[in-house]
C-alpha positions in Angstrom: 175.9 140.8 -36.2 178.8 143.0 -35.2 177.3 146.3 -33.5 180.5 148.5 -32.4 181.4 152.2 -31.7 180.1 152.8 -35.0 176.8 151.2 -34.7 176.6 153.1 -31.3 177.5 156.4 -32.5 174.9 156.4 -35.3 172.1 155.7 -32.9 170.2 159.2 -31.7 170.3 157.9 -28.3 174.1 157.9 -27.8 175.7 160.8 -25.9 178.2 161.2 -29.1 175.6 161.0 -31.6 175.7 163.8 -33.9 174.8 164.8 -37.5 178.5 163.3 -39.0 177.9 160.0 -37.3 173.8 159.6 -38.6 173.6 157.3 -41.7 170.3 159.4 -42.7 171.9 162.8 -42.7 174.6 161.1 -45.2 171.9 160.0 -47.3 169.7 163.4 -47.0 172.6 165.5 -48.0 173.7 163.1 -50.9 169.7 162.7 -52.0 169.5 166.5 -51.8 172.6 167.3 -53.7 171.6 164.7 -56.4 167.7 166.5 -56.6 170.2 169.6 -56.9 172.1 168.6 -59.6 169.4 166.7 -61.6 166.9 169.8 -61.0 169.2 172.1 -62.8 170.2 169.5 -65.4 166.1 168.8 -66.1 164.4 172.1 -66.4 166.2 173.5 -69.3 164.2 170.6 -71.3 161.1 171.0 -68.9 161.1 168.3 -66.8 162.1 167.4 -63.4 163.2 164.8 -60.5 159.3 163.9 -59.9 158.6 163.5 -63.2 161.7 161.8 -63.5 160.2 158.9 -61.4 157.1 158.8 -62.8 158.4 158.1 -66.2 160.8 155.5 -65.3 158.1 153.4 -62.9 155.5 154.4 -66.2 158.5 152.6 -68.8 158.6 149.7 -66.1 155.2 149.0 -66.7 152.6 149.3 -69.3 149.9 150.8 -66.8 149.9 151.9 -62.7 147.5 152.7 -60.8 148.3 156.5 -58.9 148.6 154.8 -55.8 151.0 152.2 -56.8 153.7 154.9 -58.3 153.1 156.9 -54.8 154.4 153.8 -53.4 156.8 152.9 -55.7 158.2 156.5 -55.9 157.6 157.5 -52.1 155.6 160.0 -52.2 151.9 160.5 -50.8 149.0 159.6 -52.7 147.6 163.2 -52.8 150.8 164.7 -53.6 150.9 162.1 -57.0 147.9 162.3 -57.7 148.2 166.4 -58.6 151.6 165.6 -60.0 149.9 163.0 -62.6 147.5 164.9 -63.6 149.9 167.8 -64.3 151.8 165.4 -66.4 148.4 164.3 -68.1 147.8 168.1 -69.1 151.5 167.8 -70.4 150.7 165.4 -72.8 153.7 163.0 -70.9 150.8 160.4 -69.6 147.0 159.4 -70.0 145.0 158.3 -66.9 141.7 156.3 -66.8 139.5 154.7 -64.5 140.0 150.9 -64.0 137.8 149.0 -65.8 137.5 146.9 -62.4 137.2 149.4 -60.3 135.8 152.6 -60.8 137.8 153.8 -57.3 141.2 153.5 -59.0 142.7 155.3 -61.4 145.3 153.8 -64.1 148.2 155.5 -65.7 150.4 154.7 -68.9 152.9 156.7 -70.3 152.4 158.5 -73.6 154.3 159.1 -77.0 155.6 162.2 -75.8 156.2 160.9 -72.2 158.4 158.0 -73.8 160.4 160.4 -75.9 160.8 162.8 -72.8 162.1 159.4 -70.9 165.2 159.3 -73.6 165.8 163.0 -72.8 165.8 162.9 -69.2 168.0 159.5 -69.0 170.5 161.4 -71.3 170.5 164.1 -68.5 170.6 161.7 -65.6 173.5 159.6 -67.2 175.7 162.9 -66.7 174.7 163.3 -63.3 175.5 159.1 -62.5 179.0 159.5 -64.2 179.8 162.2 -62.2 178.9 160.5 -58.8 179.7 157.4 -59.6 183.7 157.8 -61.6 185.4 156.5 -59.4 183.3 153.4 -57.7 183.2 149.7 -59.6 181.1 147.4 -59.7 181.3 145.2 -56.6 181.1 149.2 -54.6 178.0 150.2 -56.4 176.4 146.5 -55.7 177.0 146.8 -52.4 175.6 150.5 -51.7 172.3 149.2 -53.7 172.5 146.1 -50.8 172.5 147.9 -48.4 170.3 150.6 -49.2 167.8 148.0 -50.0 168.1 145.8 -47.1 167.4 149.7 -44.8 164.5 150.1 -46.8 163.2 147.3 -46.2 163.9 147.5 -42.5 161.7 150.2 -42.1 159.5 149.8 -44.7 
């Protein structure tokens, strides 16, 4: 493995290190500009970048457990847990306890959350063709490597 100047540079313990060389403020800024973006494109039909995930790891699978979309979306356990049950007094999802274990709470998707899932992709799908124009295949492969292969790193 080739580490250079690059490599170097990126690292918070170089001398040169700073913001423009730091892989992670790269991906903050481009994360926070896409929660930007999607944010403003969502709430006109009443939905958002949270819900967003939850409805897409919900269409994945036909029941979750809260804990497992915390995971799968990144986001603490408490944090879901009020977000699902927001979403439950939407209408968008139905929770209930597991029938093997009364500790864990299961979540599906509803009617309404699967029809709010069509909307929402039709939003998100202007935001991707936007970001992504000008980037083929073998470019967007790579970034979803790599980002993969980070997360794992530190996951």
């Amino acid at each position: 493995m080739k580490r250079g100047k690059t490599w170097r540079q990126a690292n918070p313990t170089d001398p040169s290190f700073s913001p423009e060389t730091s892989p992670f403020f790269h991906l903050s800024r481009l994360i926070g500009l896409y929660h930007l973006r999607m944010d403003a494109h969502l709430k006109p039909i009443g939905m958002d970048v949270p819900r967003w995930r939850v409805i897409n790891i919900l269409h994945e699978r036909e029941c979750a457990t809260i804990s497992e979309i915390a995971d799968l979306a990144v986001i603490r356990v408490s944090t879901m847990t009020k977000l699902i049950y927001r979403m439950e007094n939407e209408s968008l999802v139905t929770t209930a306890i597991a029938p093997h274990d009364g500790r864990v709470t299961e979540v599906r998707l509803t009617d309404k959350g699967r029809n709010a899932l069509e909307k929402v992709r039709a939003k998100a799908s202007l935001i991707f063709e936007r970001a992504f124009h000008n980037v083929d295949d073998a470019e967007i492969r790579s970034l979803m490597d790599l980002t993969r292969k980070i997360y794992d790193n530190i996951y």
